[in-house]
C-alpha positions in Angstrom: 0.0 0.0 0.0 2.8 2.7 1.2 4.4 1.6 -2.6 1.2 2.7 -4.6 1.1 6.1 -2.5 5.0 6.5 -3.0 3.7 5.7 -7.0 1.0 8.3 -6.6 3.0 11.0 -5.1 5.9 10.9 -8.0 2.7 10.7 -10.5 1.9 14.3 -8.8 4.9 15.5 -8.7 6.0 14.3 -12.4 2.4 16.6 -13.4 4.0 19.8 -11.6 7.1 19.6 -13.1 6.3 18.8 -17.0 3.6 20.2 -19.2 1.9 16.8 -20.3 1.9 14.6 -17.0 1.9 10.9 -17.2 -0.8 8.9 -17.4 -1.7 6.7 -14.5 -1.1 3.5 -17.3 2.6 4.9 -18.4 3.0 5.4 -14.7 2.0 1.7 -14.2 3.8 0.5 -17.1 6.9 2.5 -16.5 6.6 0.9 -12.7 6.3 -3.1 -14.0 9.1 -2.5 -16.9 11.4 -1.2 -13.8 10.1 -4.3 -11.5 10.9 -6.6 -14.9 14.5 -4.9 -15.4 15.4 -5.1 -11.5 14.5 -8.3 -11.0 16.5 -9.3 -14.5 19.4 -6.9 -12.8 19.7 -9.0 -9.7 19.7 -12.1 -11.2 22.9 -11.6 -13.1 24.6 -9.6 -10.1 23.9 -12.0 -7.4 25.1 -10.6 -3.9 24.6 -10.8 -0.1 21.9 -8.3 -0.3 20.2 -9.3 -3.5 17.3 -11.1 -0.9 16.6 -7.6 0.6 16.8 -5.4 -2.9 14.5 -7.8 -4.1 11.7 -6.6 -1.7 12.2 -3.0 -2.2 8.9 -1.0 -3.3 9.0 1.9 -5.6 9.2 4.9 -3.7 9.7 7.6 -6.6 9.3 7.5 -10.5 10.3 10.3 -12.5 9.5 10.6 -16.3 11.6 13.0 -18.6 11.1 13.7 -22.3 9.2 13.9 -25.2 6.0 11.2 -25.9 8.0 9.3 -28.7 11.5 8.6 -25.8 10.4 8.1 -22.9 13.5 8.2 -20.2 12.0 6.8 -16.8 13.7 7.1 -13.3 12.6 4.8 -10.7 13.4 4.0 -7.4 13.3 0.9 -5.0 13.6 1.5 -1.1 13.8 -1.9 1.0 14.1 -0.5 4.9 15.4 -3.5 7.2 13.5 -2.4 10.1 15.0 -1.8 13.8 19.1 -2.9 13.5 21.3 -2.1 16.8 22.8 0.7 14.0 19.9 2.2 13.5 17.4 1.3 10.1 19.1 0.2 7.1 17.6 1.6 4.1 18.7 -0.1 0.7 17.9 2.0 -2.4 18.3 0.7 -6.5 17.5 2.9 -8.8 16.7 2.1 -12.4 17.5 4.4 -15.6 15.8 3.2 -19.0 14.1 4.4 -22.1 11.0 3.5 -23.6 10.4 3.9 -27.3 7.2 2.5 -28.5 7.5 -1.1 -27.8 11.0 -0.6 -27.3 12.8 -0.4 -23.9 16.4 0.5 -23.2 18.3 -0.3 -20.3 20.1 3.4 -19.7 22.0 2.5 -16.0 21.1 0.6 -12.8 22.7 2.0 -9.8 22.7 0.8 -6.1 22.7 3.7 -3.4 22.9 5.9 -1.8 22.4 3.8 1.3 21.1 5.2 4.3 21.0 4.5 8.0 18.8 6.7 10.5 
């Protein structure tokens, strides 16, 4: 549930700052081609904390150019919960472009990690 309202605040925020906002179906496209190329990502780059990205919820997407090249940002958060450190928050953040049926892999980056 706190995913779909993280989904439906960037869906806001993506309106305010372009003049054609997404719609709520590129939103939700955009969110399961991420989901698809994360999962995909993990799979070849298998590490101690691929079990904990592979929970994380989407917490931010971020659309950028024109309706024929799409470039999509979105963002994963897993939090760990209570750790004597504090709670770990693990973010992955994928960069691709759609174009028509098309989608492009642009970068997938782990971080910035935080710990409150």
């Amino acid at each position: 549930m706190r995913g779909l309202l993280a989904v439906a605040c960037a869906f806001v925020l993506a309106a305010c700052q372009s003049v054609s906002s997404p719609t709520a179906a590129e939103v939700g496209t955009a969110c399961d081609i991420a989901v698809r190329l994360r999962d995909q990502w993990l799979r070849e780059n298998v590490s101690a904390e691929s079990a904990i990205l592979q929970r994380g919820e989407i917490v931010t997407v971020q659309r950028l150019g024109p309706a024929h090249s799409r470039m999509w940002h979105v963002t994963f958060l897993t939090e760990t919960g209570d750790q004597p450190e504090g709670m770990h928050m693990y973010y992955l953040q994928v960069h691709f472009v759609v174009a028509g049926t098309d989608v492009q892999v642009l970068q997938i980056e782990r971080g910035p990690d935080a710990i409150t």
